[in-house]
C-alpha positions in Angstrom: 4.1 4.9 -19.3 4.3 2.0 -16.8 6.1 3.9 -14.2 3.5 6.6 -14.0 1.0 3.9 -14.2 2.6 2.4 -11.1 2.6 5.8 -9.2 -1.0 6.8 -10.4 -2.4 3.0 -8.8 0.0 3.7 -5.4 -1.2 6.8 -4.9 -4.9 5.6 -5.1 -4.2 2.5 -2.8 -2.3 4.0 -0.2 -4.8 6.6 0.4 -7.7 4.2 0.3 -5.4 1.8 2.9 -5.6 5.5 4.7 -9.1 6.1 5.1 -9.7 2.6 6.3 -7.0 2.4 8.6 -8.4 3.9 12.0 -7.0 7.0 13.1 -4.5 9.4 11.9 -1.7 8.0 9.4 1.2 10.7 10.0 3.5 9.3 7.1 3.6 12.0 4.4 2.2 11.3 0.5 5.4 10.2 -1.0 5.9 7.2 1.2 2.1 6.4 1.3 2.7 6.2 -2.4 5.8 4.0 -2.3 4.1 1.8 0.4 0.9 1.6 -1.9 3.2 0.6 -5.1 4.7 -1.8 -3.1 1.6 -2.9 -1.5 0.3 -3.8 -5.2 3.3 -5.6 -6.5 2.8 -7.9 -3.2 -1.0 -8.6 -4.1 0.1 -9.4 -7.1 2.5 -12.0 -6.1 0.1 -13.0 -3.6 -2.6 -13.7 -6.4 0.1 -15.2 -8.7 0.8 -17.9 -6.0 -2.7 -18.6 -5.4 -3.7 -18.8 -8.6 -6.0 -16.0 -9.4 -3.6 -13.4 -11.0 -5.7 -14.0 -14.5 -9.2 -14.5 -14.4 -11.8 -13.5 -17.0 -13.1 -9.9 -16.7 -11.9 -7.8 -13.9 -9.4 -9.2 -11.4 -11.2 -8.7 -7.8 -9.2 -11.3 -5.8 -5.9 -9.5 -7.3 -6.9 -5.9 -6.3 -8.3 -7.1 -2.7 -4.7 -8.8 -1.7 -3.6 -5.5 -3.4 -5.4 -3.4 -0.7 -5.2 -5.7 2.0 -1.3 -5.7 1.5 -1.1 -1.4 1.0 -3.3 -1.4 4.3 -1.2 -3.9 6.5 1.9 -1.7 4.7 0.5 1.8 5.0 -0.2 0.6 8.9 3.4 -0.5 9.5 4.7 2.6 7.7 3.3 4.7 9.8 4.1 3.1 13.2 8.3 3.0 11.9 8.0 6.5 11.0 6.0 7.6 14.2 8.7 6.0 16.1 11.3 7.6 13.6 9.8 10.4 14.3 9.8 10.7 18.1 13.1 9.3 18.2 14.7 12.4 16.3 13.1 14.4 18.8 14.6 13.6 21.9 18.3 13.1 20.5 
């Protein structure tokens, strides 16, 4: 139940890192949802080492290095696969 857990909180991330990234993302669900799940183990690291990873009631310093990491990831993901992208083309 934990992996589908992980995919279900990806999915939500990455497309919220979507909508607030300006423009149009071109990368395709799957690998907003891999950047998103990775983008949540990475705020969670991030609020480990600073030392908010457990705090009473709900965890709002956790899930905003959460969606700060999915957006800067989401916005890197899509700049390597539009150059990916346009590469394949003219080859």
């Amino acid at each position: 139940m934990g992996w589908l857990w992980a995919i279900v909180v990806g999915l939500v991330l990455g497309l919220i890192a979507k909508a607030i990234l300006p423009g149009k993302q071109h990368i395709p669900l799957w690998l907003t949802t891999i950047l998103g799940i990775v983008g949540a183990i990475a705020g969670n690291a991030i609020a480990r080492a600073a030392g908010v990873d457990a705090t009473a009631g709900i965890d709002w310093w956790r899930h905003v290095f959460q969606l700060v990491a999915a957006v800067v990831l989401v916005g890197l993901g899509d700049r390597a696969w539009a150059g990916m992208r346009s590469s394949r083309r003219r080859a």
